[in-house]
mmJSON file of the N, C-alpha and C atoms, coordinates in Angstrom:
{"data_MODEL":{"atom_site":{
"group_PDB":["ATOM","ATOM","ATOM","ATOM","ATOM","ATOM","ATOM","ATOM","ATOM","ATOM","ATOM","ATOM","ATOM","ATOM","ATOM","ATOM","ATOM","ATOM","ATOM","ATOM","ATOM","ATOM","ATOM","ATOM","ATOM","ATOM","ATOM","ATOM","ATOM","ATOM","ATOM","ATOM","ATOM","ATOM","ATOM","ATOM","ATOM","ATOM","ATOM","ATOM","ATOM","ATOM","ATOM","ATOM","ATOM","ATOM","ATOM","ATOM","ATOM","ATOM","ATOM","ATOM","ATOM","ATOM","ATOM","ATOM","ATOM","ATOM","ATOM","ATOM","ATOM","ATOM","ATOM","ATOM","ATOM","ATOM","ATOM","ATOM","ATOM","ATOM","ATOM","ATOM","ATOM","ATOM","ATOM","ATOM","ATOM","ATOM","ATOM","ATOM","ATOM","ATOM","ATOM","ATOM","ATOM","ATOM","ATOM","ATOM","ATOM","ATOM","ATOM","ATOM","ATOM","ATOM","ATOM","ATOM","ATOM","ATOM","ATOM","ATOM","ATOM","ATOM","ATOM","ATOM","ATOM","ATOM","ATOM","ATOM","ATOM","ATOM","ATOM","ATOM","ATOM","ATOM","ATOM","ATOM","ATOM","ATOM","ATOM","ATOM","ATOM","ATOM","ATOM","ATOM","ATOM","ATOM","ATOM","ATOM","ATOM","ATOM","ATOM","ATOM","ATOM","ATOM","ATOM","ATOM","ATOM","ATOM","ATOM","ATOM","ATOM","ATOM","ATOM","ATOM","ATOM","ATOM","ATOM","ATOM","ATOM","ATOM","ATOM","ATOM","ATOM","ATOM","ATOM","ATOM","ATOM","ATOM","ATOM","ATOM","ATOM","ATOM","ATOM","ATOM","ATOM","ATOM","ATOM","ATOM","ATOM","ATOM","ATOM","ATOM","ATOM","ATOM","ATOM","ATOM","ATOM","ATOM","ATOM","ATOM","ATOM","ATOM","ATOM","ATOM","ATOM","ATOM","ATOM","ATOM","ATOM","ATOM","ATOM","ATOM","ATOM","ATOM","ATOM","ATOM","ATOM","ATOM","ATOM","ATOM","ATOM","ATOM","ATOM","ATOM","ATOM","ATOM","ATOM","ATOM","ATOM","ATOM"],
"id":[1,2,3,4,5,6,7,8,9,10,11,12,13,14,15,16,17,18,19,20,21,22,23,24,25,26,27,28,29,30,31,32,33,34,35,36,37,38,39,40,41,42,43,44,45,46,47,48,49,50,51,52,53,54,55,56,57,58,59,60,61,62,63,64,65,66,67,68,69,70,71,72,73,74,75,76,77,78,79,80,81,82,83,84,85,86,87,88,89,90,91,92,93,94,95,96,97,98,99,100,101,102,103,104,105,106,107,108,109,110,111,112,113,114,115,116,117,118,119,120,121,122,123,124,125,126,127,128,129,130,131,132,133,134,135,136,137,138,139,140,141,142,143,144,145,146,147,148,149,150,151,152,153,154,155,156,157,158,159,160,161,162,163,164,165,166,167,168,169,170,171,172,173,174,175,176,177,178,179,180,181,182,183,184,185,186,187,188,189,190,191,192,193,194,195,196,197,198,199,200,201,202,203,204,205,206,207,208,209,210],
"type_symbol":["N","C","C","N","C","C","N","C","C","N","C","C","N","C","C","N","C","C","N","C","C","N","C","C","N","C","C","N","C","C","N","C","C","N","C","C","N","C","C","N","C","C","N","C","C","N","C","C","N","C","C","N","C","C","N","C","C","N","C","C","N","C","C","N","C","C","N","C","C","N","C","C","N","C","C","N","C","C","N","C","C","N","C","C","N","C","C","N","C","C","N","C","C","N","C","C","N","C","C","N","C","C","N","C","C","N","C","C","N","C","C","N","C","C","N","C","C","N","C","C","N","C","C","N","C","C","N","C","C","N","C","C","N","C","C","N","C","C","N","C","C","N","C","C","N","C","C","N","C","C","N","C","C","N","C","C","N","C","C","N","C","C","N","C","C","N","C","C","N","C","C","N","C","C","N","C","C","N","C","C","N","C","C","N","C","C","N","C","C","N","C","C","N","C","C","N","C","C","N","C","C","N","C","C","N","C","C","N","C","C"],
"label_atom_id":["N","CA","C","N","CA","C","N","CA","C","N","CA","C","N","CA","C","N","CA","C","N","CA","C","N","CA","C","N","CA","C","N","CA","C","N","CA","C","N","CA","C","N","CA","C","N","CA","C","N","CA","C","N","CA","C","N","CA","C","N","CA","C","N","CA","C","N","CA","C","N","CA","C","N","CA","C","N","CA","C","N","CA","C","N","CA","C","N","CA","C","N","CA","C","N","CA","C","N","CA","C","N","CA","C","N","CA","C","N","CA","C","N","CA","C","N","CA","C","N","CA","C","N","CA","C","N","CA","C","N","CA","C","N","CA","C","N","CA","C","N","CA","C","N","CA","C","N","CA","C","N","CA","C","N","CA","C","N","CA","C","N","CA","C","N","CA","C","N","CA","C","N","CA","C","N","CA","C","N","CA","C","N","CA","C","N","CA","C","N","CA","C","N","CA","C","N","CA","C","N","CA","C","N","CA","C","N","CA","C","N","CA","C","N","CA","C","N","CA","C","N","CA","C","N","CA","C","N","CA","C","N","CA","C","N","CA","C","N","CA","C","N","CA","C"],
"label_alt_id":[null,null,null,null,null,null,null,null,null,null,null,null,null,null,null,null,null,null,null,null,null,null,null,null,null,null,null,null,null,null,null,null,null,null,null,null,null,null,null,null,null,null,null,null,null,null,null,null,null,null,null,null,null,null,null,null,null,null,null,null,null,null,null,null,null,null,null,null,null,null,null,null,null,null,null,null,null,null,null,null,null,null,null,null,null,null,null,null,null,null,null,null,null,null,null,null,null,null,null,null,null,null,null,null,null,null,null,null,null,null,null,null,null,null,null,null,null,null,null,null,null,null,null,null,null,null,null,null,null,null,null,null,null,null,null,null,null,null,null,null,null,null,null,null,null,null,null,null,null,null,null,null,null,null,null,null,null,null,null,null,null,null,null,null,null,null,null,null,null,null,null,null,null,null,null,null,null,null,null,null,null,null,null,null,null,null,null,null,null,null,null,null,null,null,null,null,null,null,null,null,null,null,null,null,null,null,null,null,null,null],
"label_comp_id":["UNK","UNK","UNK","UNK","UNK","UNK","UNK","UNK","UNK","UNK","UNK","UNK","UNK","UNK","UNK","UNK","UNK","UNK","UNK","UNK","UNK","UNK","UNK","UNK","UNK","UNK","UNK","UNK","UNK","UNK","UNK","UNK","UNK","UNK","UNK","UNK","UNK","UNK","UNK","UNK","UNK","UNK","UNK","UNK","UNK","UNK","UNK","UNK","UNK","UNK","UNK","UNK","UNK","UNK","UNK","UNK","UNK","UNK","UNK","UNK","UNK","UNK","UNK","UNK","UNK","UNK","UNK","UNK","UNK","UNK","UNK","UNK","UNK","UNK","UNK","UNK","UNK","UNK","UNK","UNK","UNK","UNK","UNK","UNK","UNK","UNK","UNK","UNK","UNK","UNK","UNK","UNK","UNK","UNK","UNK","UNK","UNK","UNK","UNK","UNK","UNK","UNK","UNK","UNK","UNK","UNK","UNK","UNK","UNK","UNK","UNK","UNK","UNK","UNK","UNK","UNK","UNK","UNK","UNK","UNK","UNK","UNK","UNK","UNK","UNK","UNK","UNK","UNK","UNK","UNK","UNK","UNK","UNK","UNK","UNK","UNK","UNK","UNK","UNK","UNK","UNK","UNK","UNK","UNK","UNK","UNK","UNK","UNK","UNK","UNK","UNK","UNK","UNK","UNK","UNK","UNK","UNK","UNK","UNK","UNK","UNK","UNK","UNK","UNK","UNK","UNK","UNK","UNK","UNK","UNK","UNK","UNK","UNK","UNK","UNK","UNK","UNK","UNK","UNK","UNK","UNK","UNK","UNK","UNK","UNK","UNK","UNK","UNK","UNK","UNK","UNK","UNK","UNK","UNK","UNK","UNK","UNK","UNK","UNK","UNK","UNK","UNK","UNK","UNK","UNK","UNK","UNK","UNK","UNK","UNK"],
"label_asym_id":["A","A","A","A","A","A","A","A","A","A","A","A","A","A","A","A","A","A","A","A","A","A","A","A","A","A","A","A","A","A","A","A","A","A","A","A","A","A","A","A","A","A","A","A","A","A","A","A","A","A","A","A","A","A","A","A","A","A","A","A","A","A","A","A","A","A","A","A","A","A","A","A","A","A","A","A","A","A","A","A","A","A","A","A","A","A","A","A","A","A","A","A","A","A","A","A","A","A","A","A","A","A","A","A","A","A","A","A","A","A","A","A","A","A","A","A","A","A","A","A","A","A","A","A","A","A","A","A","A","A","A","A","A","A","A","A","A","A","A","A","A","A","A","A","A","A","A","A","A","A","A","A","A","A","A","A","A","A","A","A","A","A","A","A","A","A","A","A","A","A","A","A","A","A","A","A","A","A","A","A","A","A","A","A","A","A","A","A","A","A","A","A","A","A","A","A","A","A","A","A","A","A","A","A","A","A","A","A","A","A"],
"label_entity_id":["1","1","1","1","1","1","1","1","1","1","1","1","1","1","1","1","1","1","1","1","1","1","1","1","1","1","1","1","1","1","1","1","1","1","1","1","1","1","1","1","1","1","1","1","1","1","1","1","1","1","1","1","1","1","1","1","1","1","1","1","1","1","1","1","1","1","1","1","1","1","1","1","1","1","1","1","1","1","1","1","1","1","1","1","1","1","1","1","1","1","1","1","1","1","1","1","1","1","1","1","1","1","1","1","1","1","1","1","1","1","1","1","1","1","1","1","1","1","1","1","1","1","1","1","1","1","1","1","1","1","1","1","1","1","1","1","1","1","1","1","1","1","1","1","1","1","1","1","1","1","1","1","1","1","1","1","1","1","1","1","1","1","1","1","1","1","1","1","1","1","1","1","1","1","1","1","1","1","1","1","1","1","1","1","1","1","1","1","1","1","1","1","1","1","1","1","1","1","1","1","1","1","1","1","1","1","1","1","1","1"],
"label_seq_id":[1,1,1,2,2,2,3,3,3,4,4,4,5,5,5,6,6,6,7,7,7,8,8,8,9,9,9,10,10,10,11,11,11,12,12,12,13,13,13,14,14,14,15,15,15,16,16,16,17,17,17,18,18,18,19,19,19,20,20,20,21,21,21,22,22,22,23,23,23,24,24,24,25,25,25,26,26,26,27,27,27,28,28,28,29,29,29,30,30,30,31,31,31,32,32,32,33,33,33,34,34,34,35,35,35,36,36,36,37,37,37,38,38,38,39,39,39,40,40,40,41,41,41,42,42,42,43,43,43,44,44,44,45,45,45,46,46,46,47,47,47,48,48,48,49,49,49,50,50,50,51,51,51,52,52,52,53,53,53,54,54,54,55,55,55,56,56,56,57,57,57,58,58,58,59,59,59,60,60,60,61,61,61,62,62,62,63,63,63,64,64,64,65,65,65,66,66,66,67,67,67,68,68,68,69,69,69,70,70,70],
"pdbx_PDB_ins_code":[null,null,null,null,null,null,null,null,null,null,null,null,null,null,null,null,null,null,null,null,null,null,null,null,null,null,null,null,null,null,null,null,null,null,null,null,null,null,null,null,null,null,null,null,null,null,null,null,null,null,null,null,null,null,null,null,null,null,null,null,null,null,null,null,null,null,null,null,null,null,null,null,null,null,null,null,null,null,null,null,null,null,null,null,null,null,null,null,null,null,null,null,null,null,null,null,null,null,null,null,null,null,null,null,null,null,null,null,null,null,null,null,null,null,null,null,null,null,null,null,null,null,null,null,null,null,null,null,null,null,null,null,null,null,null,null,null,null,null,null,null,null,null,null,null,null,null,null,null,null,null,null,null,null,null,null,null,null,null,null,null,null,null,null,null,null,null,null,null,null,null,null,null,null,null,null,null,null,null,null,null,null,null,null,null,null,null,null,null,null,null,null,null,null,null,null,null,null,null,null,null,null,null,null,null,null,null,null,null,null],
"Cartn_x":[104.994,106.161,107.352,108.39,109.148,110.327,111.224,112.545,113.592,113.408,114.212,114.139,112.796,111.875,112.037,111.621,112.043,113.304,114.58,116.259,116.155,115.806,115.884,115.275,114.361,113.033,114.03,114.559,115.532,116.945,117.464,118.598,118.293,117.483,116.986,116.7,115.791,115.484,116.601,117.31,119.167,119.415,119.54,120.067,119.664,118.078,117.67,117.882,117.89,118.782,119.674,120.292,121.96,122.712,121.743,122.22,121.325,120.767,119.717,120.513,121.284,122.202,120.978,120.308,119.139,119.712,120.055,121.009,122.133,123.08,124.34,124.356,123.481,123.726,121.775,121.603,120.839,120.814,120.062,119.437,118.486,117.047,116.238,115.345,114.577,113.544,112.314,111.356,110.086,109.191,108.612,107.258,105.947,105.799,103.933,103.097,101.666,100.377,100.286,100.647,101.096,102.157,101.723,102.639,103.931,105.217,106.578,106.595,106.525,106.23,107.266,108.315,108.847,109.122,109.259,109.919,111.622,112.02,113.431,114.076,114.891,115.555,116.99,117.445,118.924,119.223,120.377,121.38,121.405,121.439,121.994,122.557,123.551,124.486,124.371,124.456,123.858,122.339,121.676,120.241,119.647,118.819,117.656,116.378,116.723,115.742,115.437,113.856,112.627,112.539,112.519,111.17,110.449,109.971,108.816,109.116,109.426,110.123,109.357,108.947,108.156,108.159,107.644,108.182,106.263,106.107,104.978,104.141,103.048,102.184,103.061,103.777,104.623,105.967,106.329,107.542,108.89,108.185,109.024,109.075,110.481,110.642,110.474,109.686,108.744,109.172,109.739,110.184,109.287,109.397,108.68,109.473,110.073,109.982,109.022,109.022,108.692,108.753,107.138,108.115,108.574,109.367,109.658,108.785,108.611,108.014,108.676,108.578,109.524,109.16],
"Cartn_y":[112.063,111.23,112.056,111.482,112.417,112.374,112.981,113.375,112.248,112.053,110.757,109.874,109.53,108.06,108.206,109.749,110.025,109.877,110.166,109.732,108.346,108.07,106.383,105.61,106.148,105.88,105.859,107.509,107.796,106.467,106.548,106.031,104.546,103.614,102.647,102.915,103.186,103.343,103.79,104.63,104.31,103.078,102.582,101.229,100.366,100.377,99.59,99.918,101.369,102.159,101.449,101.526,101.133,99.958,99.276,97.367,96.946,97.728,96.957,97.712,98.726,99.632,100.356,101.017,101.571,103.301,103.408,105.015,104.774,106.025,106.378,107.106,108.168,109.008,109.827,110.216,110.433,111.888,112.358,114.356,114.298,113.738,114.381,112.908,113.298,113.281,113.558,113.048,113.437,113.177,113.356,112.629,112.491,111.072,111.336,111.273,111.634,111.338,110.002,108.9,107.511,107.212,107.01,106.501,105.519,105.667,104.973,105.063,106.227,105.988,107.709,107.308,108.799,108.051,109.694,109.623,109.886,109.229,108.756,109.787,110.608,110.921,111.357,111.196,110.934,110.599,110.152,110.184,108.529,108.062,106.668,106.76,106.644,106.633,108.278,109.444,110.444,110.686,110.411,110.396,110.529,111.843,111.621,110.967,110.109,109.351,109.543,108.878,108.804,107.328,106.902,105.824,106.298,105.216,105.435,104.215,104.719,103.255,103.557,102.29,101.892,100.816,101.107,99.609,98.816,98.145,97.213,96.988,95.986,95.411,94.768,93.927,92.31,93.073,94.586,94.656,94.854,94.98,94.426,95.943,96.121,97.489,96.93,97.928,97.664,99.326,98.978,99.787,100.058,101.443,101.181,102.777,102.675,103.714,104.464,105.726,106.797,107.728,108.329,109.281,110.59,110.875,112.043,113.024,114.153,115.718,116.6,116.793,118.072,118.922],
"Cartn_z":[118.887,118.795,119.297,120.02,120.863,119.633,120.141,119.156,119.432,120.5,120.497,119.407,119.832,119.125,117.076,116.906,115.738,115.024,116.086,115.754,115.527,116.285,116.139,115.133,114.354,113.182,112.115,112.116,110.769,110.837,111.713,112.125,111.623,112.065,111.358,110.08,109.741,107.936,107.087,108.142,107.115,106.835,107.827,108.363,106.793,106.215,105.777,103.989,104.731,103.301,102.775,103.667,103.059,102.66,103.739,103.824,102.155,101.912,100.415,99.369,99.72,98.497,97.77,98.302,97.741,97.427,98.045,98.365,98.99,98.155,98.32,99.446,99.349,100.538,100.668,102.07,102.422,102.565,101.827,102.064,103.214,103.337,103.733,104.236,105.267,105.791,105.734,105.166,105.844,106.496,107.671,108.204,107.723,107.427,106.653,107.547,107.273,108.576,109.272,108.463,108.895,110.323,111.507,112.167,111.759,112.179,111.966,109.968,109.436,108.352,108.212,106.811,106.567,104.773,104.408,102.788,103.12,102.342,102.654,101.266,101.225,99.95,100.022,98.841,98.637,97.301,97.082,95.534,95.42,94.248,94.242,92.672,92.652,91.41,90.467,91.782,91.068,90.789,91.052,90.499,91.714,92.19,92.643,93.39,94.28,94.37,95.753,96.386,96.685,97.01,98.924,98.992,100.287,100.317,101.443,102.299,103.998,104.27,105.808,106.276,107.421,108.167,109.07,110.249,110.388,109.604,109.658,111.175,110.964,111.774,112.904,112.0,112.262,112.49,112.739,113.248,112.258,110.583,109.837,108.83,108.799,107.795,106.344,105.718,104.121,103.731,102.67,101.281,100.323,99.753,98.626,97.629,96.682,96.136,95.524,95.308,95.325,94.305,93.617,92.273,93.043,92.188,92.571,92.453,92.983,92.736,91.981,90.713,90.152,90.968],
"occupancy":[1.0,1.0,1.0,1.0,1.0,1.0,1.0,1.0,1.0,1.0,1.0,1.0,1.0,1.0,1.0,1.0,1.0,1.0,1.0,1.0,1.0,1.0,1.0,1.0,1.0,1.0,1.0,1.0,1.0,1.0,1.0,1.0,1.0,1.0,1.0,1.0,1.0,1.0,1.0,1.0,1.0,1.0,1.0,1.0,1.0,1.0,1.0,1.0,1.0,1.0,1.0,1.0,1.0,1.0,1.0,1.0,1.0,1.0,1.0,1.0,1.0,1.0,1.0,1.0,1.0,1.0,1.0,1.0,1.0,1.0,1.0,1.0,1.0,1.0,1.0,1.0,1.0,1.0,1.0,1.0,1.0,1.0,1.0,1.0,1.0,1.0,1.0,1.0,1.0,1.0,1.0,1.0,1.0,1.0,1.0,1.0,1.0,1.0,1.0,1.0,1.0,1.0,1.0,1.0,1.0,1.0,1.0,1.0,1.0,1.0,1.0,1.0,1.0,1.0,1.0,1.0,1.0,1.0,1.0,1.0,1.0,1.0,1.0,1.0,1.0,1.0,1.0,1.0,1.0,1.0,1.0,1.0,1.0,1.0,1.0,1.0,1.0,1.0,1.0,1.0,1.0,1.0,1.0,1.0,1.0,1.0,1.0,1.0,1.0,1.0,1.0,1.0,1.0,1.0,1.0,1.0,1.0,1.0,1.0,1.0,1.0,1.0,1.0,1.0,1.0,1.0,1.0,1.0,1.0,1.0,1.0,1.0,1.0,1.0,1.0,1.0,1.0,1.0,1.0,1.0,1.0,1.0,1.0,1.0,1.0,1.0,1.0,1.0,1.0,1.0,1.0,1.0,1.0,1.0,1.0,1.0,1.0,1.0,1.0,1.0,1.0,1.0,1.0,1.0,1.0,1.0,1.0,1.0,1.0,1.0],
"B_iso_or_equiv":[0.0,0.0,0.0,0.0,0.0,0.0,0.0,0.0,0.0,0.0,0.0,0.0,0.0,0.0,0.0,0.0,0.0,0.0,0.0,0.0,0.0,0.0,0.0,0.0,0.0,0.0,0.0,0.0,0.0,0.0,0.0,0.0,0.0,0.0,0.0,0.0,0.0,0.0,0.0,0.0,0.0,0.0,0.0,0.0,0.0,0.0,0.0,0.0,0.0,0.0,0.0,0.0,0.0,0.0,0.0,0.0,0.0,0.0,0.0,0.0,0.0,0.0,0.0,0.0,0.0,0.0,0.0,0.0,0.0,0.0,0.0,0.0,0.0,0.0,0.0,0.0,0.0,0.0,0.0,0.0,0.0,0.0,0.0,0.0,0.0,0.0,0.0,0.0,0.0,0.0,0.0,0.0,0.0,0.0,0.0,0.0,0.0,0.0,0.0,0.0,0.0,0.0,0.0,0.0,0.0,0.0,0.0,0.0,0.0,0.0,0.0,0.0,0.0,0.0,0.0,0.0,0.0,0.0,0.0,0.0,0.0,0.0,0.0,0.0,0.0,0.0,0.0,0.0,0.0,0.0,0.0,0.0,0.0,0.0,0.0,0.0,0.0,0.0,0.0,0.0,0.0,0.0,0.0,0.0,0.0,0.0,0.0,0.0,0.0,0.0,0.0,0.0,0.0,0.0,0.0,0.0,0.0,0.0,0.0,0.0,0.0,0.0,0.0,0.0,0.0,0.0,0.0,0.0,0.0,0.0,0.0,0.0,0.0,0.0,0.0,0.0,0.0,0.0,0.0,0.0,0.0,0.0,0.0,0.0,0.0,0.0,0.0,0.0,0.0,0.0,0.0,0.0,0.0,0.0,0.0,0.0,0.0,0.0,0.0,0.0,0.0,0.0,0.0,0.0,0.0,0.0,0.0,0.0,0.0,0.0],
"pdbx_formal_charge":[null,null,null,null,null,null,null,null,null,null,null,null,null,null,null,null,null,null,null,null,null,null,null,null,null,null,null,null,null,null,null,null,null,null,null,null,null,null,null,null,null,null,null,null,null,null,null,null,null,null,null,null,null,null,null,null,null,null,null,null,null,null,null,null,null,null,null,null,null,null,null,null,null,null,null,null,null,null,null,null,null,null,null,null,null,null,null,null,null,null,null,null,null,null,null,null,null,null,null,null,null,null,null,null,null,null,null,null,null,null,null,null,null,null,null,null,null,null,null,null,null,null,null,null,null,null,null,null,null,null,null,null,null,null,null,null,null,null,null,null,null,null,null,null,null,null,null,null,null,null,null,null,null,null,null,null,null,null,null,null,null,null,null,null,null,null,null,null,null,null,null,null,null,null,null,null,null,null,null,null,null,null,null,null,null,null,null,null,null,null,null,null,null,null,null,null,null,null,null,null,null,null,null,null,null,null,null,null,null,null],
"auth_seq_id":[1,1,1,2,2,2,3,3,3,4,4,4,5,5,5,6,6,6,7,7,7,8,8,8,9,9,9,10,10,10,11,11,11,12,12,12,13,13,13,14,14,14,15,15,15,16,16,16,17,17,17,18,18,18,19,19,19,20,20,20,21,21,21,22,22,22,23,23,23,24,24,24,25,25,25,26,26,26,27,27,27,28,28,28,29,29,29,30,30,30,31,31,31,32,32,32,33,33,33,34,34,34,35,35,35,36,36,36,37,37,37,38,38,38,39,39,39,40,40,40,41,41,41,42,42,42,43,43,43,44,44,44,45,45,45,46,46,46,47,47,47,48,48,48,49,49,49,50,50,50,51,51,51,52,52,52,53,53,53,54,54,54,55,55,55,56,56,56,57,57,57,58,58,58,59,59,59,60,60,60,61,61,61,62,62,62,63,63,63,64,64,64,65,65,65,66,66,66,67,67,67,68,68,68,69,69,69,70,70,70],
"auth_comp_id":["UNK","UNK","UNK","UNK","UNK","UNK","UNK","UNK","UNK","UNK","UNK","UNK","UNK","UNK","UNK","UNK","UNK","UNK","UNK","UNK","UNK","UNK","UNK","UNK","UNK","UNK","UNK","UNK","UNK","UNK","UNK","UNK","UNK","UNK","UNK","UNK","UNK","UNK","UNK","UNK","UNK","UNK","UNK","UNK","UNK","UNK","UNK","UNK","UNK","UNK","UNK","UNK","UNK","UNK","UNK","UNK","UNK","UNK","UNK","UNK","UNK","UNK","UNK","UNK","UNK","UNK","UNK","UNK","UNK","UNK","UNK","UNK","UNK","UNK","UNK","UNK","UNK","UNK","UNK","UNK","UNK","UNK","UNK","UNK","UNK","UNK","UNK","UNK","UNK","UNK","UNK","UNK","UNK","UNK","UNK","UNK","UNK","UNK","UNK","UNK","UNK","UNK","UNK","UNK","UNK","UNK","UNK","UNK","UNK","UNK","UNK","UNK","UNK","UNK","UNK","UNK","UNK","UNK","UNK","UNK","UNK","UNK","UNK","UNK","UNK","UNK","UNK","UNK","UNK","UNK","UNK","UNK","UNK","UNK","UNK","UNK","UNK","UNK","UNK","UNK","UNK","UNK","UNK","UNK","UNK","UNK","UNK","UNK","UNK","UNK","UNK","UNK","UNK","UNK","UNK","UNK","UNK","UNK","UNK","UNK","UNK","UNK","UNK","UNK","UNK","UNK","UNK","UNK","UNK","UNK","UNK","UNK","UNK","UNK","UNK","UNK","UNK","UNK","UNK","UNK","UNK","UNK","UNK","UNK","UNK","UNK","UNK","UNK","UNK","UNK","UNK","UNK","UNK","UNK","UNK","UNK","UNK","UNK","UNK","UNK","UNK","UNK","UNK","UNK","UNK","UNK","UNK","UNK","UNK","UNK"],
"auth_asym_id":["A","A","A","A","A","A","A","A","A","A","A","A","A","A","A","A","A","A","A","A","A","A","A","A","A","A","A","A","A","A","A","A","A","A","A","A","A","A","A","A","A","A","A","A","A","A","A","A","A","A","A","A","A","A","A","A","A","A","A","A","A","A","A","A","A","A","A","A","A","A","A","A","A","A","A","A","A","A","A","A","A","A","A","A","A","A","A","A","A","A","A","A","A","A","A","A","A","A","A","A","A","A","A","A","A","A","A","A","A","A","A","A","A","A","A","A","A","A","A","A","A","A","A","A","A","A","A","A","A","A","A","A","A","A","A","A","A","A","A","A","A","A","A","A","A","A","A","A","A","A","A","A","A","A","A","A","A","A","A","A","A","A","A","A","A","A","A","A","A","A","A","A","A","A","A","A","A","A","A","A","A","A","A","A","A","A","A","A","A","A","A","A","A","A","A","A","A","A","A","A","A","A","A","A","A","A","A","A","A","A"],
"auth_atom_id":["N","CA","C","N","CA","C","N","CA","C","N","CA","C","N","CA","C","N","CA","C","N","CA","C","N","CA","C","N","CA","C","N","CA","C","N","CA","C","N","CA","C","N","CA","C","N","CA","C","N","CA","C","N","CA","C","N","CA","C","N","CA","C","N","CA","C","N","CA","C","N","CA","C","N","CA","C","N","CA","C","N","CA","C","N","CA","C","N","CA","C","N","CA","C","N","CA","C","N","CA","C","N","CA","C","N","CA","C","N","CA","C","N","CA","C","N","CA","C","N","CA","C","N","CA","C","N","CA","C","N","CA","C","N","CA","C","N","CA","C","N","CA","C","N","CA","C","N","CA","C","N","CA","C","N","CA","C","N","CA","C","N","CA","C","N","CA","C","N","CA","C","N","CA","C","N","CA","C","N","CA","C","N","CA","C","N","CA","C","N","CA","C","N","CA","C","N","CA","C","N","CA","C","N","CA","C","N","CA","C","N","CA","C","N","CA","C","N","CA","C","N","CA","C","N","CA","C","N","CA","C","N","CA","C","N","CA","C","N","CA","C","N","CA","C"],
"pdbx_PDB_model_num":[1,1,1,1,1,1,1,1,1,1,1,1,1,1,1,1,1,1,1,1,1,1,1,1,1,1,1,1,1,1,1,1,1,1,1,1,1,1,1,1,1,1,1,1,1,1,1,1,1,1,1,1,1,1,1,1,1,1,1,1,1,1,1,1,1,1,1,1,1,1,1,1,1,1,1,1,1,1,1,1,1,1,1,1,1,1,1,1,1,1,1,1,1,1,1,1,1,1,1,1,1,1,1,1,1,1,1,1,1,1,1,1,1,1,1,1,1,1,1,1,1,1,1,1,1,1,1,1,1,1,1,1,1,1,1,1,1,1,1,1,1,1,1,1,1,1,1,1,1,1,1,1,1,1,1,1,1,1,1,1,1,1,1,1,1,1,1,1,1,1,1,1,1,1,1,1,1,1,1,1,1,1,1,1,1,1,1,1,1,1,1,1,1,1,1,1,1,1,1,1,1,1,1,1,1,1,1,1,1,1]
}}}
């Protein structure tokens, strides 16, 4: 997957971040073995949080939170 294509992955899944008020603000990134698939993390009211956000079959970004890892 090129670096471009990856900016553009994150850059969206903000997108979907933010418009649902899921997170305040965004820390981190990660890539899973799953194609168009990353762990999303960041703060939402102070707190910690974790999802897992992906661009579907049908084209369609799917959420899912996430436990955390102590």
């Amino acid at each position: 997957m090129s670096n471009e294509y990856k900016e553009w992955l994150h850059d969206k899944m903000a997108d979907v971040i933010f418009e649902n008020h899921l997170l305040d603000e965004i820390n981190n990134y990660w890539n899973t073995d799953i194609p168009d698939c990353s762990i999303v993390e960041g703060y939402f009211n102070g707190k910690r949080t974790c999802y897992r956000v992906w661009l579907d079959d049908n084209g369609e970004w799917q959420v899912e939170q996430k436990e955390m890892n102590k």
